[in-house]
PDB file of N, CA, C and O in Angstrom:
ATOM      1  N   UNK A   1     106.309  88.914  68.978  1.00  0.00           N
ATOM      2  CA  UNK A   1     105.370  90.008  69.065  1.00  0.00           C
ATOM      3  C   UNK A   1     105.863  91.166  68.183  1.00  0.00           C
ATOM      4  O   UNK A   1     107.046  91.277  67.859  1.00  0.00           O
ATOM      5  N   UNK A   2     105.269  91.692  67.955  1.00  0.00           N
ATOM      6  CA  UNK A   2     105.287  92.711  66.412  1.00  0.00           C
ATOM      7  C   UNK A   2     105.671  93.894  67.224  1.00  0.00           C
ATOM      8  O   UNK A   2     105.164  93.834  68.344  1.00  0.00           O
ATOM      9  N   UNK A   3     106.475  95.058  67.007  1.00  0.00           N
ATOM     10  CA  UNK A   3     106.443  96.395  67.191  1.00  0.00           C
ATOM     11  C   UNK A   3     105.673  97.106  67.381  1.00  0.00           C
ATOM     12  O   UNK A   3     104.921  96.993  66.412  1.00  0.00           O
ATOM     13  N   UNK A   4     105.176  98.063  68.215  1.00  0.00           N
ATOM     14  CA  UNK A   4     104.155  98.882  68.636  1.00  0.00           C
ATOM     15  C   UNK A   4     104.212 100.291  67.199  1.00  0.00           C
ATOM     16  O   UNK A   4     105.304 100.676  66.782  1.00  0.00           O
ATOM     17  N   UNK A   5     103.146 100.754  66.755  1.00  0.00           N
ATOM     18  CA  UNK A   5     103.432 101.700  66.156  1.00  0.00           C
ATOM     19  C   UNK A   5     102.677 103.066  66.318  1.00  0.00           C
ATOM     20  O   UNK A   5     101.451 103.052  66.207  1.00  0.00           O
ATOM     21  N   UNK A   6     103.340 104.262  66.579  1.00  0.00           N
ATOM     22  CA  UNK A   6     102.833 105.330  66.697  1.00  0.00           C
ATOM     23  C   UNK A   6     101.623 105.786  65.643  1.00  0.00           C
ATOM     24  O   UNK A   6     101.796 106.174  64.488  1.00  0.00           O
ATOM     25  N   UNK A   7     100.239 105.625  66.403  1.00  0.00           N
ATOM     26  CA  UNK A   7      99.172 105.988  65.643  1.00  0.00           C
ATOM     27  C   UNK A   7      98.811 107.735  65.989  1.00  0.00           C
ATOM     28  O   UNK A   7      99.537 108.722  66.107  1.00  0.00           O
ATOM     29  N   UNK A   8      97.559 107.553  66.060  1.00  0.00           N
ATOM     30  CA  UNK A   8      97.165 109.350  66.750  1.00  0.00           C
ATOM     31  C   UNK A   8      96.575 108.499  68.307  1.00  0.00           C
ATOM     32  O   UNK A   8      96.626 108.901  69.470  1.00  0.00           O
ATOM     33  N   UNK A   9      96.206 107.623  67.922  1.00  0.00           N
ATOM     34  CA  UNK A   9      95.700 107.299  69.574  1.00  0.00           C
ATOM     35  C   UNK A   9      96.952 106.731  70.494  1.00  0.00           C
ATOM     36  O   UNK A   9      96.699 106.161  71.556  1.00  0.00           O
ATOM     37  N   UNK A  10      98.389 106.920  70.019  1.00  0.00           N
ATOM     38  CA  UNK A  10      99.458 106.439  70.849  1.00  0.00           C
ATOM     39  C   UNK A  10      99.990 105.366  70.664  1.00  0.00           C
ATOM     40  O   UNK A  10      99.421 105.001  69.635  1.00  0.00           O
ATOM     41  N   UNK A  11     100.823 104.432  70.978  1.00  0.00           N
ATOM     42  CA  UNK A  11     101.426 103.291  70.596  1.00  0.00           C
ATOM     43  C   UNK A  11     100.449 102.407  70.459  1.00  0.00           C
ATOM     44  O   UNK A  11      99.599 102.440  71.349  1.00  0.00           O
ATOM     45  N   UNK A  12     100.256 101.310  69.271  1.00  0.00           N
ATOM     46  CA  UNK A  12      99.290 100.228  69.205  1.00  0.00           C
ATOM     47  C   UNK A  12      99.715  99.306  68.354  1.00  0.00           C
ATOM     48  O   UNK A  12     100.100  99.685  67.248  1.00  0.00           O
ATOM     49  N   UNK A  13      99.736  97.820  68.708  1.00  0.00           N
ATOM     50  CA  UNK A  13     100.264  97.068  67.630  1.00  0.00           C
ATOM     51  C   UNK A  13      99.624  97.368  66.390  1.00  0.00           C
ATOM     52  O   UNK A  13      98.610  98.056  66.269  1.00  0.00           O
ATOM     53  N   UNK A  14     100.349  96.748  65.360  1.00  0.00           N
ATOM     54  CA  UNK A  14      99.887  97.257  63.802  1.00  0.00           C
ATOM     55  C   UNK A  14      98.517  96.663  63.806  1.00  0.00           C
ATOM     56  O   UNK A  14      97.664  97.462  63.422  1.00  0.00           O
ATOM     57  N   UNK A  15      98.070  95.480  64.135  1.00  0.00           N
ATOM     58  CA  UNK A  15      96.510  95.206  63.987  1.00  0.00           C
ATOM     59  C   UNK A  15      95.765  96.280  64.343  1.00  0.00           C
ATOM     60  O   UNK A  15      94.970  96.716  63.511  1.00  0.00           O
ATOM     61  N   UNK A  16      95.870  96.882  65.574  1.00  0.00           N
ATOM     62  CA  UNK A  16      94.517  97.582  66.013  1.00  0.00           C
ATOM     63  C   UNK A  16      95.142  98.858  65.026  1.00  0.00           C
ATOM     64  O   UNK A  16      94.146  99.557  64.839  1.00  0.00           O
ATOM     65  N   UNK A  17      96.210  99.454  64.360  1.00  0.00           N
ATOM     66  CA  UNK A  17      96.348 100.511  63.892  1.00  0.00           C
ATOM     67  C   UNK A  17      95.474 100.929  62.536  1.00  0.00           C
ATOM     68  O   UNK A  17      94.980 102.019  62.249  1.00  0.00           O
ATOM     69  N   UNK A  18      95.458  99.183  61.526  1.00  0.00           N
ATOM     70  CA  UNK A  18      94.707  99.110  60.648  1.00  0.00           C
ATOM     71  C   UNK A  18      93.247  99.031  60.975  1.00  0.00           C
ATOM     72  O   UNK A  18      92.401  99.357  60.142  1.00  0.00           O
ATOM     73  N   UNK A  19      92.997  98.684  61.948  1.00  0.00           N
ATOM     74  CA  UNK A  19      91.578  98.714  62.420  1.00  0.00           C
ATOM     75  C   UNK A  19      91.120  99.996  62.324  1.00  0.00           C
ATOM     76  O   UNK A  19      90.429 100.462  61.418  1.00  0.00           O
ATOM     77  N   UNK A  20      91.769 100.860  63.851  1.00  0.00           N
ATOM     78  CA  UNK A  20      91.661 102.567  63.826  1.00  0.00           C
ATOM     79  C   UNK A  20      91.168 102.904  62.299  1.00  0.00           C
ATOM     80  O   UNK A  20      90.056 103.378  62.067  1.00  0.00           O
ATOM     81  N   UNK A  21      92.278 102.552  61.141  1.00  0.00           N
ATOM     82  CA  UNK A  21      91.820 103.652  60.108  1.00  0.00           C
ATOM     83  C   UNK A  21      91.062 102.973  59.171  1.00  0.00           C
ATOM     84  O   UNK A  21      90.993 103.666  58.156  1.00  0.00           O
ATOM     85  N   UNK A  22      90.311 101.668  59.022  1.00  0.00           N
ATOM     86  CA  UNK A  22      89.426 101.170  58.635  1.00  0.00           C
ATOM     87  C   UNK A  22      88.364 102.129  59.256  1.00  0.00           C
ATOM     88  O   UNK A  22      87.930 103.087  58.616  1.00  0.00           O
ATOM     89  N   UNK A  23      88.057 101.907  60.222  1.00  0.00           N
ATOM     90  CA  UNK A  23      86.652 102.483  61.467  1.00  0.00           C
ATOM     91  C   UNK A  23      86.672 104.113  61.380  1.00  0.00           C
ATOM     92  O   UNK A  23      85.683 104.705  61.810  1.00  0.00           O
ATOM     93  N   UNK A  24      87.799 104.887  60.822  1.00  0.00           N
ATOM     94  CA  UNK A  24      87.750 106.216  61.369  1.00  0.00           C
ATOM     95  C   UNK A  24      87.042 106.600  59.496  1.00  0.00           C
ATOM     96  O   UNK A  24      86.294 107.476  59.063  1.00  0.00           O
ATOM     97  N   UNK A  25      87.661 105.597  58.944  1.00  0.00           N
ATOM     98  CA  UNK A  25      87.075 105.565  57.073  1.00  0.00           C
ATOM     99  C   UNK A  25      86.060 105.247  57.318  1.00  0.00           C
ATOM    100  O   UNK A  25      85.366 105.456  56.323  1.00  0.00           O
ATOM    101  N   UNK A  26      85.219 104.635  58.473  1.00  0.00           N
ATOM    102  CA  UNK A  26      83.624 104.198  57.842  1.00  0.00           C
ATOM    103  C   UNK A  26      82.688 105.381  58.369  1.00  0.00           C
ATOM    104  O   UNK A  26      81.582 105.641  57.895  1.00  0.00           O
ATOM    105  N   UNK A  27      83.305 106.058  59.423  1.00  0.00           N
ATOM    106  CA  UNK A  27      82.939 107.108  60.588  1.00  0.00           C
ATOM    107  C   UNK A  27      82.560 108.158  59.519  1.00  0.00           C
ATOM    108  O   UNK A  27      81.433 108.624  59.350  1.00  0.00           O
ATOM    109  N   UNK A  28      83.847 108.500  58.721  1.00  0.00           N
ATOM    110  CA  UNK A  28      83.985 110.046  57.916  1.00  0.00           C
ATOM    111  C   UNK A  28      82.925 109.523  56.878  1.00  0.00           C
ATOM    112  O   UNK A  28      81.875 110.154  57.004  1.00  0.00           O
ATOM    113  N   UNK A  29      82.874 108.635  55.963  1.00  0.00           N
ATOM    114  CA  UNK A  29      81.843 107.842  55.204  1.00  0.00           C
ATOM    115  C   UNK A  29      80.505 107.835  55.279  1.00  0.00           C
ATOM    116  O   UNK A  29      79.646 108.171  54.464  1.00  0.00           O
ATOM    117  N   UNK A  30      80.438 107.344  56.525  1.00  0.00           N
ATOM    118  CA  UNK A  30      78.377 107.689  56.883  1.00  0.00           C
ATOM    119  C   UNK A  30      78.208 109.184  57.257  1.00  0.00           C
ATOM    120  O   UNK A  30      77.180 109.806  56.986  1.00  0.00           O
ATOM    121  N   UNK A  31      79.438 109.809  57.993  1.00  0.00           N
ATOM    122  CA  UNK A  31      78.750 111.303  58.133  1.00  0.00           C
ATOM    123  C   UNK A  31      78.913 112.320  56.727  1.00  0.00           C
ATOM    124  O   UNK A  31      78.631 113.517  56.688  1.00  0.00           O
ATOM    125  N   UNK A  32      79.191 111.887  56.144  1.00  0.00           N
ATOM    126  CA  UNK A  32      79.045 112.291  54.502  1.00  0.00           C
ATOM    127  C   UNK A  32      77.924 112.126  54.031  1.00  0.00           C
ATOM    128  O   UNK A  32      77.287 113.047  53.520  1.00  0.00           O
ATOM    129  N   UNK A  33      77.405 110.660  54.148  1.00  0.00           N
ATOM    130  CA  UNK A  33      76.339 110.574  53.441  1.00  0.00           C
ATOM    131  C   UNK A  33      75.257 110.808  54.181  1.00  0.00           C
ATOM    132  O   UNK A  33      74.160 110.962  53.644  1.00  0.00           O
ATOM    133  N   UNK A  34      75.436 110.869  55.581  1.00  0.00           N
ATOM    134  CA  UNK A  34      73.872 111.521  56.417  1.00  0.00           C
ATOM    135  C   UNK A  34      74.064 113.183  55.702  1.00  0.00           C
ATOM    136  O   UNK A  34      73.064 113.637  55.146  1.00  0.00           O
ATOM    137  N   UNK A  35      75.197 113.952  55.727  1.00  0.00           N
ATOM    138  CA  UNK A  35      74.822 115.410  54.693  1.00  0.00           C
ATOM    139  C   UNK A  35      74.383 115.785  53.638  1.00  0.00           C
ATOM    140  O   UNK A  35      73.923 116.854  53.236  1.00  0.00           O
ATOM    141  N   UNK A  36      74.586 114.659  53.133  1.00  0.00           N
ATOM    142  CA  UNK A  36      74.128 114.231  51.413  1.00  0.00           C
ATOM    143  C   UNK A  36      72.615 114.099  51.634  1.00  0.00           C
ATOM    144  O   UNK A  36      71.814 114.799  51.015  1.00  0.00           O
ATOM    145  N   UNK A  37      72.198 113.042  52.670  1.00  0.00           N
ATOM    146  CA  UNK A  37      71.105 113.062  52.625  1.00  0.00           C
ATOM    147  C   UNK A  37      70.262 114.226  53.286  1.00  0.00           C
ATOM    148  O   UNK A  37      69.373 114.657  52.552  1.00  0.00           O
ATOM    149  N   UNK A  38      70.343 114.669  54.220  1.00  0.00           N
ATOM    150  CA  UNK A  38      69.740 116.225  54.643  1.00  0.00           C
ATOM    151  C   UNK A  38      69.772 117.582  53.634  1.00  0.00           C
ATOM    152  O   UNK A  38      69.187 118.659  53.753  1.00  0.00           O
ATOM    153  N   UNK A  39      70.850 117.003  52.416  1.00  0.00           N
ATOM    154  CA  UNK A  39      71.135 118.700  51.617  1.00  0.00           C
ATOM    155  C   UNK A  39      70.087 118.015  50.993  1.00  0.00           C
ATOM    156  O   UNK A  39      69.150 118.812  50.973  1.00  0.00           O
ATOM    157  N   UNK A  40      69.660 116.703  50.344  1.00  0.00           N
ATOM    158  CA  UNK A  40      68.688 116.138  49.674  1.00  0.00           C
ATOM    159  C   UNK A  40      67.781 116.490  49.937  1.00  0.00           C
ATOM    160  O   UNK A  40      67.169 117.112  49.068  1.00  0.00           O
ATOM    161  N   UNK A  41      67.223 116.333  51.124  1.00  0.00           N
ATOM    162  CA  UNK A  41      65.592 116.685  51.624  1.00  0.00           C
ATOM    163  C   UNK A  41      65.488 117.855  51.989  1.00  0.00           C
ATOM    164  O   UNK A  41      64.344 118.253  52.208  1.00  0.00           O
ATOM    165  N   UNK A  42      66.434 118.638  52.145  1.00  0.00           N
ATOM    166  CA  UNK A  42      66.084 120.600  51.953  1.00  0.00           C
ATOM    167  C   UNK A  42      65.470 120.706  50.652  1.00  0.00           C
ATOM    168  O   UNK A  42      64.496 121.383  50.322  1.00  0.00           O
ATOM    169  N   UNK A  43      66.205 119.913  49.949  1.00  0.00           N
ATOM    170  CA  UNK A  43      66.673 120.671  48.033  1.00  0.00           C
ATOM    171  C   UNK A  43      64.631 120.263  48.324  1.00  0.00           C
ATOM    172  O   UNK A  43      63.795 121.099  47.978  1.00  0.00           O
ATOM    173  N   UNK A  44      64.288 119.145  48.859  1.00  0.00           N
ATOM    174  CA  UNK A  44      63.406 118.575  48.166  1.00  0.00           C
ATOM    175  C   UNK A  44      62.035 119.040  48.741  1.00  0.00           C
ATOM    176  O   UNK A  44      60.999 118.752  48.140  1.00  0.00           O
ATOM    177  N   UNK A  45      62.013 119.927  50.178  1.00  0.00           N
ATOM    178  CA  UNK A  45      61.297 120.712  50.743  1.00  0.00           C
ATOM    179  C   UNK A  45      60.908 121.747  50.507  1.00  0.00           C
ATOM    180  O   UNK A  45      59.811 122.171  50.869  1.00  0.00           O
ATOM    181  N   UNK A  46      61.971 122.533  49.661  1.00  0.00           N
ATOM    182  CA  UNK A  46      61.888 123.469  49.414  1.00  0.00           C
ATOM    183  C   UNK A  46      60.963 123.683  48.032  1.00  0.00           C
ATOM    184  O   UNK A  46      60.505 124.823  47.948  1.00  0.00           O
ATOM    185  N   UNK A  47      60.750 123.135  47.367  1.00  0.00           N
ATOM    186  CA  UNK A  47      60.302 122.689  45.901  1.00  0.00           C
ATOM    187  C   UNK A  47      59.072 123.784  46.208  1.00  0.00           C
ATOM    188  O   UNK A  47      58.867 123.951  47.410  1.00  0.00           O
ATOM    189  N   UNK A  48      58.372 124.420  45.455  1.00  0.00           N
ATOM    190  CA  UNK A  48      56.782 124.854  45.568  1.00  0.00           C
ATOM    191  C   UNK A  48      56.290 124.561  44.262  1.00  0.00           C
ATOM    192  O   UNK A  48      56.758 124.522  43.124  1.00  0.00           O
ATOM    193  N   UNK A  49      54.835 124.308  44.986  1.00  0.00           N
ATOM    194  CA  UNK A  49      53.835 123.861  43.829  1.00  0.00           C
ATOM    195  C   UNK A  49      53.648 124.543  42.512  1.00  0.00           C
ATOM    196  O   UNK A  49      53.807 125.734  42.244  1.00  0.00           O
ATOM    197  N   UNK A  50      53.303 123.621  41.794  1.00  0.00           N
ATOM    198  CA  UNK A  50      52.848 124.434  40.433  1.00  0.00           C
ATOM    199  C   UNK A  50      51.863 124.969  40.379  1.00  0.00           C
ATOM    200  O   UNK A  50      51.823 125.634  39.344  1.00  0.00           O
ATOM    201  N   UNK A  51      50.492 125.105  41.279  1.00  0.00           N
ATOM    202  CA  UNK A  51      49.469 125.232  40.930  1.00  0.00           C
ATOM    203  C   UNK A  51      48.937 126.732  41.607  1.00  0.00           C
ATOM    204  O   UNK A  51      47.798 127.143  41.381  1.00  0.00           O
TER     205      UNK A  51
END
């Protein structure tokens, strides 16, 4: 059995440690791009007509 290693969530074998920061990278990832997409559809609301 492998060594436990100090993560932020406390001792965890190295599998679930690489997991943690796979999953916490996909977490920070989509809430990036849900901001990306909301600064998008302001930018794109805001637009006024030409006419």
């Amino acid at each position: 059995m492998s060594r436990p290693i100090h993560s932020k969530y406390g001792y965890e074998p190295p599998e679930w440690v690489q997991v943690d920061a796979q999953l916490d990278k996909w977490c920070k990832d989509k809430k990036r791009r849900a901001k990306r997409k909301r600064r998008k559809q302001h930018a794109k609301d805001k637009k006024m007509p030409l006419s």
